[in-house]
N, C-alpha and C positions, 0 to 999 in steps of 0.2 A: 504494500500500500504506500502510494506517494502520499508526504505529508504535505499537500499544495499550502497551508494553512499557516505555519511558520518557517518557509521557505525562501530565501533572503540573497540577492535584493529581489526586491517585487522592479521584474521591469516597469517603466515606463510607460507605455501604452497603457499596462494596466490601471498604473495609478491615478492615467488621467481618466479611466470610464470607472474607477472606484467612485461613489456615493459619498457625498463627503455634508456634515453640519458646521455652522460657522456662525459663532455668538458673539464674536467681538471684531468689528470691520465699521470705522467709522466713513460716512456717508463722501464726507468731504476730501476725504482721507485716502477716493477710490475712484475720482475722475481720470476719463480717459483726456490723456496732455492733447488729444484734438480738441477734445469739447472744451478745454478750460480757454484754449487759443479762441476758438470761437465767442464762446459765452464774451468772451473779452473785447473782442471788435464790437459783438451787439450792444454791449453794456457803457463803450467806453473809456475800460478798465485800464489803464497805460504803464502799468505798475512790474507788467512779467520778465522777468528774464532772459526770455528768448521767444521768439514768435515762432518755431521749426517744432510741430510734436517731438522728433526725437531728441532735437536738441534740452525744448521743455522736461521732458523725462528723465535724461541723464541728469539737467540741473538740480531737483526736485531729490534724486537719491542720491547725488553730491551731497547737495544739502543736510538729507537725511544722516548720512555718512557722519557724524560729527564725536559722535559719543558723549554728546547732552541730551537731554531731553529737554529741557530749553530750547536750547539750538534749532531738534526736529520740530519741536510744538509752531516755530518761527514761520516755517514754510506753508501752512495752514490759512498765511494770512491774503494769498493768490485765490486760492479754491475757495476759500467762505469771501475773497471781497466779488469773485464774480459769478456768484447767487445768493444774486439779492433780490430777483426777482419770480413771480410762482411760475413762469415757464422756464426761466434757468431750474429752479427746486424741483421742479417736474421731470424736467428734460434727465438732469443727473438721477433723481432716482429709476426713471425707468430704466437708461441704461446700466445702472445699476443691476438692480435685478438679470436682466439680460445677459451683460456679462457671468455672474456670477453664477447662473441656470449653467451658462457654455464650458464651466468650467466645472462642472456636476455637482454641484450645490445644490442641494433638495433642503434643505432649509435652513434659511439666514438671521439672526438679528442682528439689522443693521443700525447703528446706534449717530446721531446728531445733536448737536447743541441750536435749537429753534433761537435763541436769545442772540448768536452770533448772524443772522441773519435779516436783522432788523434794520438796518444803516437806511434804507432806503424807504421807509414807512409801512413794510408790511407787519399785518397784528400777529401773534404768536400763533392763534387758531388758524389763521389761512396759511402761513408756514408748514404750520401739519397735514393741512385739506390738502398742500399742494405734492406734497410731499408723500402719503398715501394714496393718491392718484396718480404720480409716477409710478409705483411699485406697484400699482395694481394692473396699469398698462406694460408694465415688463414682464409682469407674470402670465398674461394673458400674451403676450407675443413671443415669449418663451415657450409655451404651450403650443403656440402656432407650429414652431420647431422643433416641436417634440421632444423639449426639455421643461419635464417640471420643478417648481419652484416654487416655495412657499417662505414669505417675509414677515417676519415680526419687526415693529420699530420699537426702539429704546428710545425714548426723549433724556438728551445728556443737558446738565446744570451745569456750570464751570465753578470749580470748586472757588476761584480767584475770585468769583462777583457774587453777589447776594441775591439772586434770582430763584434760587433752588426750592423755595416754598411753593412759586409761583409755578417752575415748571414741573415740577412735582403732583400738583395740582390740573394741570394739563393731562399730564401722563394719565388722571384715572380719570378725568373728563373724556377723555378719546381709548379710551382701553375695551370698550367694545367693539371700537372700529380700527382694529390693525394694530396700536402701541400695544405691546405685550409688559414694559416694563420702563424702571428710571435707571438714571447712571449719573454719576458725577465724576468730569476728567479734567486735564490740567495740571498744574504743577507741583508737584503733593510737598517739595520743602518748606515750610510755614504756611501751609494750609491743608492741617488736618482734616479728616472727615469729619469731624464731631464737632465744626465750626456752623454744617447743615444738620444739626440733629433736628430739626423744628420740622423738615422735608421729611427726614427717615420716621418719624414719628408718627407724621401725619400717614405717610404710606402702612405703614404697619397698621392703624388704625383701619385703613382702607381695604386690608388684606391684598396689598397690591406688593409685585414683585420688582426687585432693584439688586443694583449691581455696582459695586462700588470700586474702580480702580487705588490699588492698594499696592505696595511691596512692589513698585516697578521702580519708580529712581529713590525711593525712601527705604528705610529697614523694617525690622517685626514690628515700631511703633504703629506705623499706618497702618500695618496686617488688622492690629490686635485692636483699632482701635474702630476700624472697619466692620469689624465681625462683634465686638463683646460692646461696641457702646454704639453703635450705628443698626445691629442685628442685620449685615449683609446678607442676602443667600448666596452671590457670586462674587469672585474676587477678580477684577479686570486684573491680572497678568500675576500678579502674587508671584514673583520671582524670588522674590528673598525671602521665602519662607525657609529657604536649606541655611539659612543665618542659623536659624535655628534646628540642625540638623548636624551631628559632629558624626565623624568615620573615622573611626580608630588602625592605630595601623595595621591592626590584625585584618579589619574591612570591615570587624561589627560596626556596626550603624543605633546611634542612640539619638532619639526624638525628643527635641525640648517638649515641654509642655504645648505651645502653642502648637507649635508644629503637630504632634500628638491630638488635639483638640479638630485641627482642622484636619487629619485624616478621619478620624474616629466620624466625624458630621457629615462625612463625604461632602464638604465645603470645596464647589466646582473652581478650578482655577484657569481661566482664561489666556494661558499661553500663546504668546505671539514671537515664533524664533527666530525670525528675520529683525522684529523690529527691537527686539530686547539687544540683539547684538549693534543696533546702530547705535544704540541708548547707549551703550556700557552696560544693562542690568546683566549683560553675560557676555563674553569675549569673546564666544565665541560659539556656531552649532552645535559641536563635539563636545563643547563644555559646558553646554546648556541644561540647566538644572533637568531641564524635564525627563532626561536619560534617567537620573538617580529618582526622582518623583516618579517615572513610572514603574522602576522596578521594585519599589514599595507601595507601592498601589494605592496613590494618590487619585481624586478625581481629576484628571488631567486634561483638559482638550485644547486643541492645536486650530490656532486663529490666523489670521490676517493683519489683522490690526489698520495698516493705511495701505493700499494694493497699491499707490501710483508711488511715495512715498518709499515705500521700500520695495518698488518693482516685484512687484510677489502677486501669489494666486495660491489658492486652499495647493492643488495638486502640487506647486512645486514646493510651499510648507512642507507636503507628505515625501518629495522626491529627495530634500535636505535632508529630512529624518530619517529616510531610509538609507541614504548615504551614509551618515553620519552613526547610526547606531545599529546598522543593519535590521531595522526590521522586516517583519512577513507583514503577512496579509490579514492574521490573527491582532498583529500590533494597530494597523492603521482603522480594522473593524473596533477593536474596543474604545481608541479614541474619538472615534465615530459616533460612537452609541453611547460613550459618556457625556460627548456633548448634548445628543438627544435628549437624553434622560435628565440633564439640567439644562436645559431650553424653557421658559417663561411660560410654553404653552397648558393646555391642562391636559392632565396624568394620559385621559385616553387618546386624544389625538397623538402624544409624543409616542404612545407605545405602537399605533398603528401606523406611523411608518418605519419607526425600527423593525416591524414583524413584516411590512407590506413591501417595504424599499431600499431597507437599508441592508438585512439579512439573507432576504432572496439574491441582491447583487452581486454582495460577496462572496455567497455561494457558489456563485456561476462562474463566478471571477478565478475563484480556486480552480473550479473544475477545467476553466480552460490553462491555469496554469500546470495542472497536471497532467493534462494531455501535451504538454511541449514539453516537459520534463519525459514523461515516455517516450515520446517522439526523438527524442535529442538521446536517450541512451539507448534504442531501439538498433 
């Protein structure tokens, strides 16, 4: 019997018709360098650094390139100044959607700061209206294509401004119509989470779900104070959770408390390996926490973070990892299914496409890996 299942590396082709979920990919974060060129003549945005898509592209992961987070957070300021308008907001999320179906993404949350969008008089509500009307036009013209795709939005607060009550508030005014949940992102050195407890409070009240970016350029403070005084259910990137994680030199592995805490809860962490290494939170794929997280069986799942920003897509995430750590096809299905399983959406919908599209896929997936494995020693 061929072990198609943890058989490594998984080529290529496969990885890209693998099923793939994706929780943490911010909206602005993942324009195609055509559209932002355009949006920018329409808008008369005069501000870009190059007017050549490719050239635009290269600049944009230069930029990214820095090992700040500052720095990266800098480059945001092209993409949120040109949409400002509900057919720019529209325009990017459909192709949102679109791309991210093409790259077999069966289900997305895509996360935006509505408040960064304002400069030009639009109200916070029609930012949304316009914004789940793109995504509902990508999901239906994905389907044309015979790629499905199903979007949740996250409405993000910037933790740097004092809007968070407000959008928060939004988030469960629109939670029947496509926002599945909240986020607050930004610069986490002197703005802790718990500067918004008044937002987390109200959300808890509301039984509404949130996601707090934690432990990407800060230490276990952010983690611990995300989770025990904010009561997060997700943590945007939690890298420095292995702060709290010592490896002796024998190889035993001994778990701070917190650390311990957040496995024990199966507390989702929002990993993003391309963009963690831009940041510094890891120096590198090979060294990238999540090798040691998943082989303690952490809830782990593997993100995007900014597509245009760090020139990435879910598949080539899965293509790095599988370079870098060898995994199979067992490996990229379980981070798959733990993103499912901590997705925003409710219990039965997430389980009916892990049973209906995510598990069938794989299945097949193996099978045809085992047939080129016989074929090849035949």
């Amino acid at each position: 019997m061929v072990d198609a299942g943890s058989f490594a590396p998984v080529p290529a082709d496969l990885i890209a018709r693998a099923p793939k979920v994706l929780l943490h990919d911010h909206l602005d974060g993942g324009l195609r360098p055509a559209t932002v060129i355009e949006l920018a003549a329409d808008s008369g945005y005069s501000e870009l650094p190059a007017s050549e898509p490719q050239a635009l592209a290269s600049w944009f992961a230069d930029a990214a390139y820095s090992g700040s987070l500052e720095r990266y957070l800098e480059t945001f300021k092209h993409t949120v100044g040109v949409t400002q308008t509900v057919a720019a907001l529209r325009r990017v999320a459909r192709e949102c959607a679109i791309d991210l179906a093409a790259d077999g993404v069966v289900y997305a949350e895509v996360r935006y700061a509505p408040e960064l969008h304002t400069q030009l008089g639009l109200t916070l509500p029609s930012i949304v209206e316009a914004v789940l009307a793109g995504f509902a036009e990508g999901e239906r013209e994905a389907a044309r294509l015979g790629q499905s795709i199903r979007i949740g939005v996250l409405l993000t607060a910037m933790r740097t401004a004092t809007h968070s009550r407000e959008i928060a508030e939004l988030s469960v005014a629109f939670r029947d119509r496509g926002v599945v949940g909240f986020d607050i992102a930004g610069a986490e050195a002197g703005y802790p989470p718990t500067r918004h407890l008044d937002a987390f409070e109200y959300l808890r009240r509301e039984n509404a779900h949130f996601t707090i970016h934690a432990g990407e350029a800060f230490g276990l403070p952010s983690i611990w104070e995300a989770i025990q005084w904010c009561g997060a259910d997700r943590l945007g990137h939690g890298v420095r959770i292995v702060d709290d994680i010592t490896i002796e030199p024998d190889g035993d592995v001994t778990l701070g408390r917190l650390a311990a805490y957040v496995r024990d809860r199966r507390i989702p962490l929002e990993m993003c390996p391309s963009s963690n290494v831009q940041t510094a939170a890891a120096p590198s794929i090979a060294e990238h926490p999540i090798g040691l997280l998943r082989r303690l069986g952490f809830r782990v799942t593997v993100n995007t973070d900014n597509r245009l920003m760090s020139g990435t897509s879910m598949t080539h995430e899965m293509e790095l990892l599988v370079d870098a750590f060898h995994y199979g096809l067992d490996d990229l299905q379980w981070f798959t299914v733990n993103a499912m399983k901590s997705a925003f959406l409710p219990f039965d919908e997430r389980l009916q496409i892990i049973n209906e599209q995510i598990k069938p896929a794989y299945a097949e997936l193996r099978a045809v890996l085992a047939d080129r494995l016989i074929n090849a020693t035949a």
